[in-house]
N, C-alpha and C positions, 0 to 999 in steps of 0.2 A: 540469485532468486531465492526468493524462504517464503514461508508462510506465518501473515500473521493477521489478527482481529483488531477489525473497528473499535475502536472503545470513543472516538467524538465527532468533532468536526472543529475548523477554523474559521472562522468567521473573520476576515481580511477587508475593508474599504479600499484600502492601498494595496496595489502588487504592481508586482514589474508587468509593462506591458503585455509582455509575451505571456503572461498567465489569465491575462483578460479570460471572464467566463470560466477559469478552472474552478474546482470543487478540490480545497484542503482534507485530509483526512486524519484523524490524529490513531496513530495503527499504535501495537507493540506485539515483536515477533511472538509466534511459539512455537514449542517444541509438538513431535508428533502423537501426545494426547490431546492437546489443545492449552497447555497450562503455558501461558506467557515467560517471557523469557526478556530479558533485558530491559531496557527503558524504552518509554513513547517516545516515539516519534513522529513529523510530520509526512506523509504522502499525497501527492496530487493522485486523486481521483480521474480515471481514463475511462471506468465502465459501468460508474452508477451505481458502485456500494453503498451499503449503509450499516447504521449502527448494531452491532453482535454479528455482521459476518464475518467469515473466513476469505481472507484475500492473499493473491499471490503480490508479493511485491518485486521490481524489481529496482537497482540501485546502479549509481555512477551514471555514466554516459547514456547507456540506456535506457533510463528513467525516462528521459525525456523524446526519445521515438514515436511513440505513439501521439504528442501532438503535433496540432500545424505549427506551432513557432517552432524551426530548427534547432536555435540557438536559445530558448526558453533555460530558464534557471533552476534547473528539477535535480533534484538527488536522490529522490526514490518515488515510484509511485503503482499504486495499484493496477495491475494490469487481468488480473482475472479474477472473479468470484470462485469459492470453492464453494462446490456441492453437499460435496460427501469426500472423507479422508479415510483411510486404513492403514494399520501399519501390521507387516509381519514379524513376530518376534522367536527369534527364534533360540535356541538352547545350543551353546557349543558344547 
């Protein structure tokens, strides 16, 4: 699970069935200021983000829980809006 921000969407005619109705998300992780980290990639949408939030993602097997198709073809997808983030930083 990491967090990262919307930056698009996909726009698909064709998907495998079992994604019928899903909403693509085009995310890229970041780190805990908000500054992006690695490269975009694609997330199925579970709870109605949009472009410049912060979302949790999650990956592998459990990506795809949160929809009806069991066997759907997901490897990562949004599963919560963040609010608000804080980090504590501390001095060794």
């Amino acid at each position: 699970m990491y967090t990262a921000k919307v930056i698009g969407h996909v726009v698909a005619t064709q998907k495998d069935p079992n994604l019928s109705g899903t909403k693509l998300l085009v995310v890229v992780q970041v780190d805990s200021t908000g500054r992006p980290i690695g490269k975009p990639h694609v997330a199925v949408d579970t709870i109605g983000a949009g472009a410049d939030e912060f979302v949790t993602i999650v990956r592998g097997r459990e990506a795809g829980m949160p929809l009806p198709a069991p066997m759907a073809p997901v490897d990562a997808a949004a599963v919560g809006i963040i609010d608000t983030m804080s980090r504590v930083v501390r001095n060794v």
